[in-house]
C-alpha positions as CSV (number, residue, x, y, z in Angstrom):
1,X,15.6,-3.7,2.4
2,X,13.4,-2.6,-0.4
3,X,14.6,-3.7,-4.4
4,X,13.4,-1.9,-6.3
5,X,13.3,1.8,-5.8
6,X,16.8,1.6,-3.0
7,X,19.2,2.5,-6.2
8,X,17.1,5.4,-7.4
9,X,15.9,7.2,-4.0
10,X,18.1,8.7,-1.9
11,X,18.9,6.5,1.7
12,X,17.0,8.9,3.9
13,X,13.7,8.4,1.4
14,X,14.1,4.9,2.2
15,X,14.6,5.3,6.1
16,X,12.0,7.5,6.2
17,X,9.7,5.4,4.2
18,X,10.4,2.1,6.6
19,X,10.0,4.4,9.8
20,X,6.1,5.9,8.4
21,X,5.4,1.7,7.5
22,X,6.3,1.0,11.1
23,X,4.6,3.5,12.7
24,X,1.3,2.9,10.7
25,X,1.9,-1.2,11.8
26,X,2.6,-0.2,15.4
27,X,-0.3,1.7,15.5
28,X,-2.5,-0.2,13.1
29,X,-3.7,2.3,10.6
30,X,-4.1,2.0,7.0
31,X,-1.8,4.7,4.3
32,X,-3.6,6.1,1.2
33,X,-1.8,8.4,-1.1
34,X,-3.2,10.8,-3.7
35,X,-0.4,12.2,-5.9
36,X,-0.2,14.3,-9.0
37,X,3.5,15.8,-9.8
38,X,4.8,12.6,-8.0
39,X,3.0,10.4,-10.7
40,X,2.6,7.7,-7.9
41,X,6.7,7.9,-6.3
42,X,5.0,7.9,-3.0
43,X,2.8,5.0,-3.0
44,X,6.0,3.4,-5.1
45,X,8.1,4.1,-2.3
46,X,5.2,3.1,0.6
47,X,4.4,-0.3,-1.4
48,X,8.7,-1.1,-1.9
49,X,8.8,-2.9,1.7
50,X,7.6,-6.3,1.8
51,X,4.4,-7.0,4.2
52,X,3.5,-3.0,3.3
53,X,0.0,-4.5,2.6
54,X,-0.8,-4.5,6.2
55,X,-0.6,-0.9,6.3
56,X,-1.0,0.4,2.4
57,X,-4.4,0.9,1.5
58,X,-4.4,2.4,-2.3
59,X,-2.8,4.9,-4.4
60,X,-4.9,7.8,-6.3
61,X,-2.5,9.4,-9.4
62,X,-4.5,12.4,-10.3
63,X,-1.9,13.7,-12.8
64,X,-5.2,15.5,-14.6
65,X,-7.6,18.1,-13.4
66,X,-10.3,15.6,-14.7
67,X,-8.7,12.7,-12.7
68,X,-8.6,14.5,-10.0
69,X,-12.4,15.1,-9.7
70,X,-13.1,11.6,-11.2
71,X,-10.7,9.6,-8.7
72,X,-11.0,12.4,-5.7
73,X,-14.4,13.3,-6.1
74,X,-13.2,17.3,-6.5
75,X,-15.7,19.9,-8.1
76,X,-14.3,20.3,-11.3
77,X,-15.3,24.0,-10.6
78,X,-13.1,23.9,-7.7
79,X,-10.0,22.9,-10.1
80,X,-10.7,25.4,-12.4
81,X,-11.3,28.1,-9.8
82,X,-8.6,27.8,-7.4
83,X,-6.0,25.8,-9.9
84,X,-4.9,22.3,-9.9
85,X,-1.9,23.4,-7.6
86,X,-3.5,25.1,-5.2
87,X,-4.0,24.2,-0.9
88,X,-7.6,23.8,-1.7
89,X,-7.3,21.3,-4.3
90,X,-4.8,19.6,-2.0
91,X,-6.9,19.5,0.8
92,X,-9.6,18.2,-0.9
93,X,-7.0,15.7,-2.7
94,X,-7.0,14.6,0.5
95,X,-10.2,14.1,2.0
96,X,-11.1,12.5,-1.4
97,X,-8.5,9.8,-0.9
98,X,-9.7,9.6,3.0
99,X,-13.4,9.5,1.7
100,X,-12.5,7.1,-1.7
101,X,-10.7,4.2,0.4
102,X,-10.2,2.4,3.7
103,X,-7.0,4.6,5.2
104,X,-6.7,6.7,8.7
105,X,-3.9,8.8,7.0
106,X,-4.0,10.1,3.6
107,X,-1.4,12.5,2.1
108,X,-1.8,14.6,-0.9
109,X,0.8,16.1,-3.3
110,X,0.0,18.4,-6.5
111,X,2.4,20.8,-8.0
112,X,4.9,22.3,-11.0
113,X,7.4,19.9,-11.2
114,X,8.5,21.8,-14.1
115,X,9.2,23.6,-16.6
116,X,6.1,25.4,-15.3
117,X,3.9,27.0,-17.9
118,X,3.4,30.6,-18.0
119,X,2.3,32.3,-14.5
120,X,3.2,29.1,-12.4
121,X,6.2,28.9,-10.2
122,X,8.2,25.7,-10.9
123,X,9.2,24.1,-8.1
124,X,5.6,25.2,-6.2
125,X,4.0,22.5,-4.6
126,X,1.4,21.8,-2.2
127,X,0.5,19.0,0.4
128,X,-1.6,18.0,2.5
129,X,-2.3,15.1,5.3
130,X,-5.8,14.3,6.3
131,X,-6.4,11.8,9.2
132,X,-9.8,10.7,9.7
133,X,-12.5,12.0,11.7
134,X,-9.8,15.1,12.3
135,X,-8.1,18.0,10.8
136,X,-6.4,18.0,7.7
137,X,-2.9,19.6,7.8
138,X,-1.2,21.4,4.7
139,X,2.1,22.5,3.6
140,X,3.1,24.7,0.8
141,X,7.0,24.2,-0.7
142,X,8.8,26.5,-3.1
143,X,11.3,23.8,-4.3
144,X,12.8,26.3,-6.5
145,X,14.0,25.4,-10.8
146,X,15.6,22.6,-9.4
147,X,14.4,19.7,-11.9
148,X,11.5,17.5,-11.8
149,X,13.7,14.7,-10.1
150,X,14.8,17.4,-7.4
151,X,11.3,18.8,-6.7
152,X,9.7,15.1,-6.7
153,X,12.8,14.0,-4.2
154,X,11.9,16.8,-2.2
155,X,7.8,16.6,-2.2
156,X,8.5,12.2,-1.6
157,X,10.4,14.2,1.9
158,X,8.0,16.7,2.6
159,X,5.0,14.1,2.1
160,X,7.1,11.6,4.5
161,X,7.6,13.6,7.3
162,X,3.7,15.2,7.2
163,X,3.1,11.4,7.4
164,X,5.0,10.6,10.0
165,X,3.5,13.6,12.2
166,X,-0.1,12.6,11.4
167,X,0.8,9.3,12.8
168,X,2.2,10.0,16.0
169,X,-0.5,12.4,16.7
């Protein structure tokens, strides 16, 4: 049983968390995680169970545009084009943290967390799940105003599952 993050996550986080770590062992392929509204809950929650080493690669918080481009290798034109919460910029969150480490499965997260500035949708997030050598999957998620603990809870679910179904493909 994890320590540290058990008391502030949800059970099913946790399950769901333990079942990816498993999967990835079983199967012997390394997790990377590139997250910006999650601030780094993901890798948190991925890194929480002891010998996760064996199937945690790295982390990438890309809380910026300009992190996201320095740490992802993203076109800043891209960001500024498209918009820091955007599939494109997830997908490519992804590939960057496939391309930037030594992980088969990489998940990406970047979204309004909120309050959302003017023109964005709070609660609007997108993922996505690259698996090297293959197709990178994506999922967009209108969490709704419902905080930025209830829209991280449910991106940290959304980013679980896509996890999961990258691994047992």
């Amino acid at each position: 049983m994890a320590d540290t993050l058990d008391p502030a996550l949800p059970d099913d986080i946790i399950e769901r968390a333990q079942a990816v770590l498993k999967l990835a062992d079983k199967k012997q392929l390394y997790l990377a995680t590139a997250e910006s509204c999650t601030g780094g809950l993901l890798a948190a929650v991925l890194t929480d169970h002891p010998g996760s080493s064996h199937m945690f690669d790295r982390g990438f918080v890309s809380y910026s545009k300009q992190a996201k481009c320095d740490l992802l290798d993203i076109e800043r034109e891209k960001v500024d084009s498209c918009g820091a919460v955007s599939r494109e910029v997830a997908v490519d969150m992804a590939a960057g943290a496939i391309k930037q480490s030594n992980a088969d499965v990489a998940l990406s997260i970047t979204g309004f967390a909120g309050p959302a500035g003017d023109g964005n949708e709070e609660g609007l997030v997108h993922f996505a799940c690259a698996r090297k050598g293959g197709d990178i999957a994506h999922r967009e998620e209108h969490f709704g105003p419902v905080g930025r603990d209830g829209v991280r809870r449910g991106a940290l679910k959304v980013a679980l599952e896509m996890m999961e179904e990258a691994l047992q493909a």
